[in-house]
C-alpha positions as CSV (number, residue, x, y, z in Angstrom):
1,X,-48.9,27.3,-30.2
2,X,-47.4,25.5,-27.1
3,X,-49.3,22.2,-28.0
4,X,-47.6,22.6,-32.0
5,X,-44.6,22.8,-30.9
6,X,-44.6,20.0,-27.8
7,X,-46.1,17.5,-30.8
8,X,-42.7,18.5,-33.0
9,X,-40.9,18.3,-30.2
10,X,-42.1,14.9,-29.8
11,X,-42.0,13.6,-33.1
12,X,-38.0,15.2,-33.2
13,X,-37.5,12.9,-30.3
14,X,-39.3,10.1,-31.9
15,X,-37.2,10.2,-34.7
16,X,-34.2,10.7,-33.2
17,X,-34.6,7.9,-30.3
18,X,-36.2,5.4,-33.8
19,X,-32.2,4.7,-34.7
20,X,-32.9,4.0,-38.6
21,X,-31.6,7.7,-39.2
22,X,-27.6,7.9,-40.5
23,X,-25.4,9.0,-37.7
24,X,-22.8,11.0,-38.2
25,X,-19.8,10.4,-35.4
26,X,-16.4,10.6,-35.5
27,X,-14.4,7.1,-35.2
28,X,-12.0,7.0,-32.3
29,X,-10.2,4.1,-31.4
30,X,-9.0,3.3,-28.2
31,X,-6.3,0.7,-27.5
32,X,-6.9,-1.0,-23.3
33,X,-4.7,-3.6,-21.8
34,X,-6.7,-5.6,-19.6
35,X,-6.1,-9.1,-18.0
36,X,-8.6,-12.0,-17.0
37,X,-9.1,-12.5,-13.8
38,X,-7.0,-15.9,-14.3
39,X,-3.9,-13.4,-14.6
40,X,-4.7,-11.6,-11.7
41,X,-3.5,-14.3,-9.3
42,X,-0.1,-15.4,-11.7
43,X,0.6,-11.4,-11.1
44,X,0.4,-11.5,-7.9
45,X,2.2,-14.3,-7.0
46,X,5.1,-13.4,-9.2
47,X,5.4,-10.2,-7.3
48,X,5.3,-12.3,-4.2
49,X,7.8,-14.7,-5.7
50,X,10.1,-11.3,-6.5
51,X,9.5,-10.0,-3.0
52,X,10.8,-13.0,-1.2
53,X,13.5,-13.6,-3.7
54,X,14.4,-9.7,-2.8
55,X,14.1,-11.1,1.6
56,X,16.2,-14.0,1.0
57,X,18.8,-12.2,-1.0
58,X,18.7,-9.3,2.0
59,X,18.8,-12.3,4.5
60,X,21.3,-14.0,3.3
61,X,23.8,-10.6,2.9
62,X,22.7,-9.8,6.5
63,X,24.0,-13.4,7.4
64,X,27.5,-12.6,5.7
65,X,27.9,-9.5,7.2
66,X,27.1,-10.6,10.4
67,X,29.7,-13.3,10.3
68,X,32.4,-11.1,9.4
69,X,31.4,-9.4,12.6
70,X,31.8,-12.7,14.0
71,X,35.2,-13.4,13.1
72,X,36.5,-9.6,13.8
73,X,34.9,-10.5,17.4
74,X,36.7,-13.7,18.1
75,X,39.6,-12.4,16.3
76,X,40.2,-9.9,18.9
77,X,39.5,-12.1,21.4
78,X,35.2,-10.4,22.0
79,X,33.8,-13.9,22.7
80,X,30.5,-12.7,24.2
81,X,30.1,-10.4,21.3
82,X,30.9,-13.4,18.9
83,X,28.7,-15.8,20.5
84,X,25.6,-12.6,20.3
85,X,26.0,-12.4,16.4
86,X,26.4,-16.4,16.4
87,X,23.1,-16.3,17.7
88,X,21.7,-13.3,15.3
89,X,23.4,-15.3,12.5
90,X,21.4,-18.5,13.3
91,X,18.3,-16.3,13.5
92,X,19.1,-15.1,10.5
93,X,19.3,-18.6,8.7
94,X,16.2,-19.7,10.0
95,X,13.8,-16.9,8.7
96,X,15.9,-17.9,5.3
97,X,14.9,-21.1,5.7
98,X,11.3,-19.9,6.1
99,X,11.5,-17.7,3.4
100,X,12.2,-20.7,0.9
101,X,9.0,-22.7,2.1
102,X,7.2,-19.6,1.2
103,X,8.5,-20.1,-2.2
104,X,8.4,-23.7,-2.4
105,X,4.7,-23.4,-1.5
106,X,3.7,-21.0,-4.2
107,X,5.8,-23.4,-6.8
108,X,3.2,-25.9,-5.9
């Protein structure tokens, strides 16, 4: 009895496994996005173009700011004060400066 049904057994998976039978699935479609790995790097540097964009634009309002401070300082007569945000100012303008050779060097 036990050998009977391990040989139909076998044969069921025989015939199932043999892939000339009709199969009977349902048809879903899926729909995925994907990039190359050639996009990969162009996404990631225009996010890194974006984010120093986003710095230099921040930079450059911290530089105005700070040079209305400036002026309010020398204007009532703070010249230490002045001369500190002078000095934060040119800080300011260099990291700008450094900012745009970032950029320049991911134009290249």
């Amino acid at each position: 009895m036990y050998i009977k049904l391990s040989i139909i057994a076998f044969l069921f998976i025989i015939c199932s496994c043999n892939g000339n039978h009709d199969s009977h699935s349902t048809d879903t479609k899926t729909e995925t996005t994907t990039g190359t790995d050639d996009d990969a790097p162009k996404m990631d540097i225009e996010a890194e173009k974006n984010s120093l964009n986003q710095q230099s634009k921040a930079c450059i309002a911290l530089m105005n700011k700070l040079e209305e401070d400036m002026n309010a300082a020398y204007a009532a007569g703070d010249a230490a004060t002045a001369k500190t945000l002078k000095a934060s100012i040119d800080s300011a303008a260099r990291e700008n400066v450094l900012i745009g050779q970032k950029l320049m060097a991911l134009e290249k």
